[in-house]
C-alpha positions as YAML, in Angstrom:
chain: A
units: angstrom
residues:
- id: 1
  name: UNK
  ca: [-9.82, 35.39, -21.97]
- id: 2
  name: UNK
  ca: [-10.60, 37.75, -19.25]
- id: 3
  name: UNK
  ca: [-12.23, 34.94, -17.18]
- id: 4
  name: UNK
  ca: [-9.04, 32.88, -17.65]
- id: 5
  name: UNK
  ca: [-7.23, 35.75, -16.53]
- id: 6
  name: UNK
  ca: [-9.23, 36.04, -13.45]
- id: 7
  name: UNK
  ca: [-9.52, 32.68, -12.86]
- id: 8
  name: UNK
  ca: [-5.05, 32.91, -12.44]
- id: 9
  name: UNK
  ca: [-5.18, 35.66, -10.32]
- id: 10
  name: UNK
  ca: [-7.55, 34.11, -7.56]
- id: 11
  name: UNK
  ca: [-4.71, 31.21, -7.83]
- id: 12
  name: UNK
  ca: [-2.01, 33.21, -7.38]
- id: 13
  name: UNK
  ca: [-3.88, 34.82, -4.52]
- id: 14
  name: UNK
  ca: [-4.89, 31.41, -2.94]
- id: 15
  name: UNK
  ca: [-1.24, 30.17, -3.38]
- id: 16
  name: UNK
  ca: [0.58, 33.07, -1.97]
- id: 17
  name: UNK
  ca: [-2.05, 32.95, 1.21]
- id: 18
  name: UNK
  ca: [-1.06, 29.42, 1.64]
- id: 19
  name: UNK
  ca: [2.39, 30.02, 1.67]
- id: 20
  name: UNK
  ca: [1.56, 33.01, 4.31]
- id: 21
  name: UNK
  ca: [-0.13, 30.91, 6.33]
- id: 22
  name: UNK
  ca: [2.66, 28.22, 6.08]
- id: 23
  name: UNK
  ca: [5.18, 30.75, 6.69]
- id: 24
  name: UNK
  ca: [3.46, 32.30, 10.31]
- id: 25
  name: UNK
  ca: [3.07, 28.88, 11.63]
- id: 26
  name: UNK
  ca: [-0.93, 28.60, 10.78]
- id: 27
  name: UNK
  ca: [-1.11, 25.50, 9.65]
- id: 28
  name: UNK
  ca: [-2.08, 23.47, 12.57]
- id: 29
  name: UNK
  ca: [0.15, 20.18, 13.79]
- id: 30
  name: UNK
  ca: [0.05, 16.78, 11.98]
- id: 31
  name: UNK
  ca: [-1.50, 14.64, 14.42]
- id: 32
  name: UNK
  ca: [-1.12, 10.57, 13.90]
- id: 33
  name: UNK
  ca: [-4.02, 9.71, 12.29]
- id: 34
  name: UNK
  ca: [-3.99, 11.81, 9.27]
- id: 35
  name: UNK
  ca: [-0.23, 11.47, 8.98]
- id: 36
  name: UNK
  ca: [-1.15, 7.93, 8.40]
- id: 37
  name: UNK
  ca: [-4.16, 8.83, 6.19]
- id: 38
  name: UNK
  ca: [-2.24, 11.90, 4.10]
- id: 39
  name: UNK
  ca: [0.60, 8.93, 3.93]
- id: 40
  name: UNK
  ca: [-1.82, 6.06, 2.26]
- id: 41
  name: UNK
  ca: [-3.35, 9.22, 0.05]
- id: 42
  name: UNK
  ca: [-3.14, 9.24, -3.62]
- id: 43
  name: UNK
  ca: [-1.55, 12.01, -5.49]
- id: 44
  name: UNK
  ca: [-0.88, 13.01, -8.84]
- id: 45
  name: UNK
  ca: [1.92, 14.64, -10.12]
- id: 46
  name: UNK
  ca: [0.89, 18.18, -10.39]
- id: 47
  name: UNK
  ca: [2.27, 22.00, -10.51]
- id: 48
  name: UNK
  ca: [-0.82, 23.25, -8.86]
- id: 49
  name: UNK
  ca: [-0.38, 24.40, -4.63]
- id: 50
  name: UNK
  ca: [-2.26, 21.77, -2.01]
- id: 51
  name: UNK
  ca: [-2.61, 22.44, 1.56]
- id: 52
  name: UNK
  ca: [-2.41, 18.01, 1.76]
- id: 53
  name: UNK
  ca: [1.09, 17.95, -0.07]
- id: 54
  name: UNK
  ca: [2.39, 20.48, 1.88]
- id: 55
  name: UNK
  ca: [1.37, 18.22, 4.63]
- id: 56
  name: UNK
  ca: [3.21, 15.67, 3.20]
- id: 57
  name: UNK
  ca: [6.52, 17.72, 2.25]
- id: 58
  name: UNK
  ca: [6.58, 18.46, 6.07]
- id: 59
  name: UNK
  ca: [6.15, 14.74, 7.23]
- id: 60
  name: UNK
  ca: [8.97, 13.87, 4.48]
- id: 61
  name: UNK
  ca: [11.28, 16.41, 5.62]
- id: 62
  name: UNK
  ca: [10.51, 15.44, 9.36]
- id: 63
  name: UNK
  ca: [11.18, 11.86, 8.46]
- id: 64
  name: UNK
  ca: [14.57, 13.13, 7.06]
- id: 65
  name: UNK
  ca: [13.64, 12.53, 3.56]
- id: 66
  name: UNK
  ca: [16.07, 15.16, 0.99]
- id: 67
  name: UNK
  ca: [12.95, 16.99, -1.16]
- id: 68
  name: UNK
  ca: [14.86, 19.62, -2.50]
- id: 69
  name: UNK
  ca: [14.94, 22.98, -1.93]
- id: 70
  name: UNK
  ca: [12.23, 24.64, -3.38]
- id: 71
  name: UNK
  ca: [9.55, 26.92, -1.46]
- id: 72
  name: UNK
  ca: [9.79, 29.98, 0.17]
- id: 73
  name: UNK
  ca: [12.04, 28.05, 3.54]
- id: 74
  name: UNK
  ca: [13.84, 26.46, 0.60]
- id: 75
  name: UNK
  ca: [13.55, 23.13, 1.87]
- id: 76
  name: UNK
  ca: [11.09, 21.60, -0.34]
- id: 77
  name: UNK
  ca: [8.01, 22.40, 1.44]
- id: 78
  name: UNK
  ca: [6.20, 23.89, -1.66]
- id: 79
  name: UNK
  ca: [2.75, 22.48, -1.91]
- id: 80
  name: UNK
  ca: [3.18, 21.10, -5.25]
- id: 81
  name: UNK
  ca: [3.42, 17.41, -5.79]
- id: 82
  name: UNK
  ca: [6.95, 16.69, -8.46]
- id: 83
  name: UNK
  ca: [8.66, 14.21, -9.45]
- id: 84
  name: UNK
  ca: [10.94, 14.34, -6.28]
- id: 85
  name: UNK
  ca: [8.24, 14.58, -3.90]
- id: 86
  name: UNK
  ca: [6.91, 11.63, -5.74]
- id: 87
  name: UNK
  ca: [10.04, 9.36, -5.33]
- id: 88
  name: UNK
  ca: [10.29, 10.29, -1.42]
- id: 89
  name: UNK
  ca: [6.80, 9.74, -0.92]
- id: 90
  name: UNK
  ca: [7.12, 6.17, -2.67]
- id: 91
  name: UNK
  ca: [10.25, 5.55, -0.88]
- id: 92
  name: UNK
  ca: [8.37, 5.93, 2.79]
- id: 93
  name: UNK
  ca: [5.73, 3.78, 1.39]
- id: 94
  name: UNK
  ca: [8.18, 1.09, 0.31]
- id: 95
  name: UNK
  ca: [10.06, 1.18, 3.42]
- id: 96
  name: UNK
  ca: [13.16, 3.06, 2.08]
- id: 97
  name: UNK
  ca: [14.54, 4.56, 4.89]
- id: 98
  name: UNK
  ca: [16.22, 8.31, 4.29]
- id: 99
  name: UNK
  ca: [19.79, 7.06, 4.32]
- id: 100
  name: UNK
  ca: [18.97, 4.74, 1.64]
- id: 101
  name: UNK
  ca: [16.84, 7.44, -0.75]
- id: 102
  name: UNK
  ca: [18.54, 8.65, -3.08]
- id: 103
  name: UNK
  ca: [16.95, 11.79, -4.63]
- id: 104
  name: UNK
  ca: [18.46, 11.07, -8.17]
- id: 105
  name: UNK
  ca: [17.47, 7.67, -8.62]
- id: 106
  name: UNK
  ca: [14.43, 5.65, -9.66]
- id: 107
  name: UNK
  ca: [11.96, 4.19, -7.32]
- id: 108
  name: UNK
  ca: [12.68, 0.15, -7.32]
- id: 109
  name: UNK
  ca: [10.60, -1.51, -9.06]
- id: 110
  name: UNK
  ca: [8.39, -3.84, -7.43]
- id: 111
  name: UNK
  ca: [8.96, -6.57, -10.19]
- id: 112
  name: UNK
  ca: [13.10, -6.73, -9.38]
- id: 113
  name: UNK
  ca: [14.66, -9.50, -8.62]
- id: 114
  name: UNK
  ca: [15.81, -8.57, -4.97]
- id: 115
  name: UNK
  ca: [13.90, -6.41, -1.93]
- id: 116
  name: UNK
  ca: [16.04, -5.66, 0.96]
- id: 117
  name: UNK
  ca: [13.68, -6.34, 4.20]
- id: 118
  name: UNK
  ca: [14.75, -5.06, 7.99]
- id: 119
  name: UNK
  ca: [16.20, -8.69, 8.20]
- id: 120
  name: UNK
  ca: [17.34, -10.02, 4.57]
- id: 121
  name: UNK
  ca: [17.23, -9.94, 1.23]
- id: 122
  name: UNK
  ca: [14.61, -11.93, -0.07]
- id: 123
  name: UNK
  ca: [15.16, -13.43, -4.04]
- id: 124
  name: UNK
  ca: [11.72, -12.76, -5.75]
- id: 125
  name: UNK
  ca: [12.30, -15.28, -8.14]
- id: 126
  name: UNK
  ca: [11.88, -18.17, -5.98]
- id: 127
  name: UNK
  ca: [7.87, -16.77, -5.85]
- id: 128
  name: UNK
  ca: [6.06, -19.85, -7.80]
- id: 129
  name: UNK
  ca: [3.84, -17.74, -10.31]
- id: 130
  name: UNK
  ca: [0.67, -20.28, -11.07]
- id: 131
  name: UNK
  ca: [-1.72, -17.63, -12.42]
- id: 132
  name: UNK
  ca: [-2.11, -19.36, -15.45]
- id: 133
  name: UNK
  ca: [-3.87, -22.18, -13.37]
- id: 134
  name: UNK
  ca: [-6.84, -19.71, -12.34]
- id: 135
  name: UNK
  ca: [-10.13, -19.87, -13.78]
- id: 136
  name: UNK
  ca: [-11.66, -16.87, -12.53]
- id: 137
  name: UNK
  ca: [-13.05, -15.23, -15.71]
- id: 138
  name: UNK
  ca: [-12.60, -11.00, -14.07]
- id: 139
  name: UNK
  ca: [-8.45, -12.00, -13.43]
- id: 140
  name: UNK
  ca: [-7.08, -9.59, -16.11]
- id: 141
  name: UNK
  ca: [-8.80, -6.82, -15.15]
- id: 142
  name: UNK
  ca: [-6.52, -4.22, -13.63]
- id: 143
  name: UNK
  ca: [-7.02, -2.85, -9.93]
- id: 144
  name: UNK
  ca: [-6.46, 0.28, -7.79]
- id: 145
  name: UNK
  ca: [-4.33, -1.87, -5.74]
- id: 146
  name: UNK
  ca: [-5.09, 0.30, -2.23]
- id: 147
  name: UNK
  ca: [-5.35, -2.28, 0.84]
- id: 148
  name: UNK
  ca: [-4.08, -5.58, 1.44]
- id: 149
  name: UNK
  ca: [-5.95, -8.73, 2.72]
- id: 150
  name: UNK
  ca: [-4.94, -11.55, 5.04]
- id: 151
  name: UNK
  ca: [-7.11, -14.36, 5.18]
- id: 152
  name: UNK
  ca: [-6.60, -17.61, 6.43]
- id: 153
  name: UNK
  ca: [-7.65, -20.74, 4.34]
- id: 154
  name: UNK
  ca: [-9.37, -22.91, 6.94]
- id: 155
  name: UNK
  ca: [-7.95, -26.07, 5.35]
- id: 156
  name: UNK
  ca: [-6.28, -27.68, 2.51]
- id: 157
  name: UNK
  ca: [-2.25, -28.46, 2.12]
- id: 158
  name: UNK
  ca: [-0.89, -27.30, -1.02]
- id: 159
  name: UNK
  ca: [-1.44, -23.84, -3.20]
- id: 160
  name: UNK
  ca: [-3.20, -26.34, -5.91]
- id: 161
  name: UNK
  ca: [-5.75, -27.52, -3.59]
- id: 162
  name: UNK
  ca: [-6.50, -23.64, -2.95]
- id: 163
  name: UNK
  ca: [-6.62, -23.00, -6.66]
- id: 164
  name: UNK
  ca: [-9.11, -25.52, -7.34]
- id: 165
  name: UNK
  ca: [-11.43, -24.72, -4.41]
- id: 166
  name: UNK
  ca: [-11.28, -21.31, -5.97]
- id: 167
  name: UNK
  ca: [-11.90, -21.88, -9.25]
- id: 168
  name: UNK
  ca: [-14.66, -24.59, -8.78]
- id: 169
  name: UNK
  ca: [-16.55, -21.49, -6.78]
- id: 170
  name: UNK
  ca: [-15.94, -19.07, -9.75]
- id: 171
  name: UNK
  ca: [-13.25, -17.07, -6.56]
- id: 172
  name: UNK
  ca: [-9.70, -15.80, -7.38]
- id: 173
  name: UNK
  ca: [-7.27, -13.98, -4.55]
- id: 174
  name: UNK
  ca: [-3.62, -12.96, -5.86]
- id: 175
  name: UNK
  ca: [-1.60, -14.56, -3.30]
- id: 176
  name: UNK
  ca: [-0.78, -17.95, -1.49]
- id: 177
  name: UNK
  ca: [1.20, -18.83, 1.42]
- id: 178
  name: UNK
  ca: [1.94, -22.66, 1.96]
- id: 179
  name: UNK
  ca: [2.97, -24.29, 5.28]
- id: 180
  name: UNK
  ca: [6.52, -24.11, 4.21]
- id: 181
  name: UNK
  ca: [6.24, -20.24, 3.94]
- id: 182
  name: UNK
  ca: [6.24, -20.38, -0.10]
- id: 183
  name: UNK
  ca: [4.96, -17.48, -1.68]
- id: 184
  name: UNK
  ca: [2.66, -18.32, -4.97]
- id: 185
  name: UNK
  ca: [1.15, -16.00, -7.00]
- id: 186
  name: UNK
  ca: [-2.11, -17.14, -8.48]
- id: 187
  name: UNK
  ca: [-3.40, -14.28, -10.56]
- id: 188
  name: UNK
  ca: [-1.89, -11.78, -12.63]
- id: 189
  name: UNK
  ca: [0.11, -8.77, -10.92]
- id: 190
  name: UNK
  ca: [-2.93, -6.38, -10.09]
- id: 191
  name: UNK
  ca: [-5.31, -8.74, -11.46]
- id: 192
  name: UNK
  ca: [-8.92, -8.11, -9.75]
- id: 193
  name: UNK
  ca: [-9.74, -10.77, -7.80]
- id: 194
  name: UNK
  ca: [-12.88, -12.12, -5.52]
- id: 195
  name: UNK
  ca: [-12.17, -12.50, -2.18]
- id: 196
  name: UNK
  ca: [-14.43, -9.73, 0.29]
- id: 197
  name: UNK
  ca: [-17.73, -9.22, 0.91]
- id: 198
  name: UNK
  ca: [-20.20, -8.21, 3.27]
- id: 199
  name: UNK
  ca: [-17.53, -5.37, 4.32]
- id: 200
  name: UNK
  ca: [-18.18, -4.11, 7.91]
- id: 201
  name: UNK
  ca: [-19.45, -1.14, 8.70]
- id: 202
  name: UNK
  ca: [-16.24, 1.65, 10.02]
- id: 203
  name: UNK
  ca: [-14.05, 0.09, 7.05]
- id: 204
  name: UNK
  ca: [-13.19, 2.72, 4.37]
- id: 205
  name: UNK
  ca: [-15.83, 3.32, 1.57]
- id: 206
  name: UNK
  ca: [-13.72, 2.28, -1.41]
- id: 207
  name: UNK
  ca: [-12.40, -1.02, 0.05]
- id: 208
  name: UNK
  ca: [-13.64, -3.70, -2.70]
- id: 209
  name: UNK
  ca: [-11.94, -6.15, -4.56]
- id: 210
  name: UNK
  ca: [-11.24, -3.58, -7.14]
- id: 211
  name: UNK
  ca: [-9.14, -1.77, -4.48]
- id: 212
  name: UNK
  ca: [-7.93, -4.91, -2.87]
- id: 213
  name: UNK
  ca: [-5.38, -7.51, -3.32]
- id: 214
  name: UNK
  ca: [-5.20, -10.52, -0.42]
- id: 215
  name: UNK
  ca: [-3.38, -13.48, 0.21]
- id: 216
  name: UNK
  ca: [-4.52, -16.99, 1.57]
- id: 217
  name: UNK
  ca: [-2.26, -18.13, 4.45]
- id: 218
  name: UNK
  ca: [-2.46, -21.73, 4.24]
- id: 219
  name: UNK
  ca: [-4.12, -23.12, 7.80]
- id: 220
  name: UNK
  ca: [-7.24, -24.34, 9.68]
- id: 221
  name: UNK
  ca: [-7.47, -20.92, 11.85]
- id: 222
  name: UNK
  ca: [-5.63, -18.38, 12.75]
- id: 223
  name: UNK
  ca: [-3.70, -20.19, 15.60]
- id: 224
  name: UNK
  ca: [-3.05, -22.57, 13.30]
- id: 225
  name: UNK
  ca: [-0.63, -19.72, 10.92]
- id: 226
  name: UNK
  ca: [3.09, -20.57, 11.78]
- id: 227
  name: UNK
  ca: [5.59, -17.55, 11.61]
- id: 228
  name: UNK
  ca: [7.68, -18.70, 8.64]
- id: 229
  name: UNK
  ca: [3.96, -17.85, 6.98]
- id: 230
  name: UNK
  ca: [3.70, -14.65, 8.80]
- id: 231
  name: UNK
  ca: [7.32, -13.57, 7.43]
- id: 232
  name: UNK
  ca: [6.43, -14.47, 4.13]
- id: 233
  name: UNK
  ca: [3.34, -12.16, 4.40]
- id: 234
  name: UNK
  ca: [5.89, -9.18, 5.72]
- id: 235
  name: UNK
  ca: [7.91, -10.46, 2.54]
- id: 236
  name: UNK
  ca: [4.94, -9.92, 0.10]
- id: 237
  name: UNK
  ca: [3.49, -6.20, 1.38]
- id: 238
  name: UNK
  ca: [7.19, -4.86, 1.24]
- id: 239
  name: UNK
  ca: [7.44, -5.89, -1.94]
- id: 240
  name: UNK
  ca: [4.18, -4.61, -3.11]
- id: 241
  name: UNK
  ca: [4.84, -1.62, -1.32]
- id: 242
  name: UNK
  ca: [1.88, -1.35, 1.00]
- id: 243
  name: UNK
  ca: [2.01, 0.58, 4.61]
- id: 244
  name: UNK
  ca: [1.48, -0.75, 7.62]
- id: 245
  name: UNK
  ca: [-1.73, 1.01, 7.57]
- id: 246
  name: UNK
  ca: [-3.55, -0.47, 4.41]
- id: 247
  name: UNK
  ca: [-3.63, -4.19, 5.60]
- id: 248
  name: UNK
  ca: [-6.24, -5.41, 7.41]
- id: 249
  name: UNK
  ca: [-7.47, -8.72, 8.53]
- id: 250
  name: UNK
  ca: [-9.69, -10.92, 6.61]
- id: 251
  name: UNK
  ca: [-11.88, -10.96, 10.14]
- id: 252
  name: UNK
  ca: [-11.73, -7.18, 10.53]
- id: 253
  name: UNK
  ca: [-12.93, -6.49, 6.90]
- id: 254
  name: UNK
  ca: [-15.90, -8.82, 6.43]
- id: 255
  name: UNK
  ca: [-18.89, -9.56, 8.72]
- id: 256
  name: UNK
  ca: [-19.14, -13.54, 7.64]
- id: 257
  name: UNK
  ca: [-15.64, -13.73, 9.24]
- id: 258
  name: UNK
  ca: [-14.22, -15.18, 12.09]
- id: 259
  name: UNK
  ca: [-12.78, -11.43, 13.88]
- id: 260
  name: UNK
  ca: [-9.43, -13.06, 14.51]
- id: 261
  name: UNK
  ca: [-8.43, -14.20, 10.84]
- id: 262
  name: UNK
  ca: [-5.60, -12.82, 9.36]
- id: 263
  name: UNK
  ca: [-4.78, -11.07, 12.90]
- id: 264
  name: UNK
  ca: [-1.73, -12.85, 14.07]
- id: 265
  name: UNK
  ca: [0.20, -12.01, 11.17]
- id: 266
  name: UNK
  ca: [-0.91, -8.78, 10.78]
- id: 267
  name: UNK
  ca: [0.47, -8.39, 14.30]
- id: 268
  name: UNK
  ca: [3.46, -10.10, 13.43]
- id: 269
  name: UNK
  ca: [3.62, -7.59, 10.37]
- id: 270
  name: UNK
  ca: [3.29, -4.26, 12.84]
- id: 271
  name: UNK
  ca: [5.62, -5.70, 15.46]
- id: 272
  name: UNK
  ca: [8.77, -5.71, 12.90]
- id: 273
  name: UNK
  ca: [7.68, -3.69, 9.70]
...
């Protein structure tokens, strides 16, 4: 008990310091990279102070994002990650933009029907879902979906040619994009797949295919990808919710790659995210 008791005080301690240190401005600046790192982070929903989600509060509120009014400024910068730092936090991720957040509402969903993009609204339904067609025998295993992978097929003309060449090499990736700019999904929503190896050195340490999801855009290289293709890519990571900075290029991720695959949409991607 008195160990408990201790253990409360030193965290009331460490809190209150934290919020003194917030308070006189000792907290250094956000610089770019780890906004874009403290964005992509993790968090769980917790009642306990962190020096990262008070990070994050201040990018949210910078970004214009409503998280309340608790903490000692009383505008949400409290250190603690709730419920509505959770649905702003998901909302930047998503690509809700501030005047579309809505503090009191749910997160969407990304199994709805409809996604609103910067250009339209795309119907979700029309994606062809041919999952059942895989063979890969790991497909129903459930991921820590954390980056996204653009590769490039090098051949073939339909989604069922892709399948096959797949399954015949015991492979499975989640997504395909025909010529046409057709979205198929070809394993189960967050099923593991098989589609990286040999990750390059400089990549981060988790990226597997238990953290990864990809796509395979439909085309003999990379010059070869037409931008209907690319659009449908920009489609598919809004809907899944990924940032701009958790999708990389086939090329950039694996050493037995061409460097260019999956680089011309991912440019397409950052140019009009």
């Amino acid at each position: 008990m008195v160990y408990l008791y201790n253990k409360l005080i030193v965290m009331n301690l460490q809190e209150n310091l934290n919020r003194i240190k917030e308070l006189m401005g000792v907290i250094n600046v956000i610089s770019e990279s780890e906004e874009e790192q403290l964005v992509n982070k993790e968090f769980e929903i917790s009642n306990n102070y962190d020096d990262d989600v008070v990070k994050l509060q201040k990018i949210l509120i910078d970004k214009k994002y409503d998280i309340g009014s608790y903490g000692p400024e009383k505008n949400g910068v409290d250190g603690k990650y709730g419920d509505l730092t959770k649905k702003a936090h998901e909302s930047l991720i998503s690509g809700i933009t501030p005047d579309k957040f809505n503090k009191n509402s749910e997160i969407v969903n990304v199994d709805n029907n409809n996604i609103e993009d910067n250009k339209s609204t795309i119907n979700l339904s029309q994606i062809n879902n041919v999952s059942s067609s895989s063979t890969y025998k790991r497909k129903n295993e459930k991921i820590n979906t954390k980056y996204f992978i653009i590769h490039h097929t090098a051949g073939g003309k339909k989604q069922e040619d892709i399948v096959n060449i797949l399954n015949t090499r015991g492979l499975g990736i989640q997504w395909v994009i025909d010529r046409e700019g057709k979205i198929h999904q070809t394993l189960p929503l967050k099923g593991r797949g098989a589609h990286i190896i040999k990750i390059r050195n400089g990549m981060p340490k988790d990226m597997s295919n238990s953290t990864a999801e990809g796509v395979e855009i439909i085309a003999n290289d990379d010059a070869d990808v037409l931008e209907v293709q690319c659009k449908a890519a920009l489609t598919l990571v809004k809907k899944l919710g990924y940032s701009y900075g958790q999708i990389y290029g086939h090329g950039e991720v694996s050493t037995n790659k061409q460097p260019t695959e999956g680089q011309k949409c991912k440019t397409y991607i950052k140019n009009n995210f």
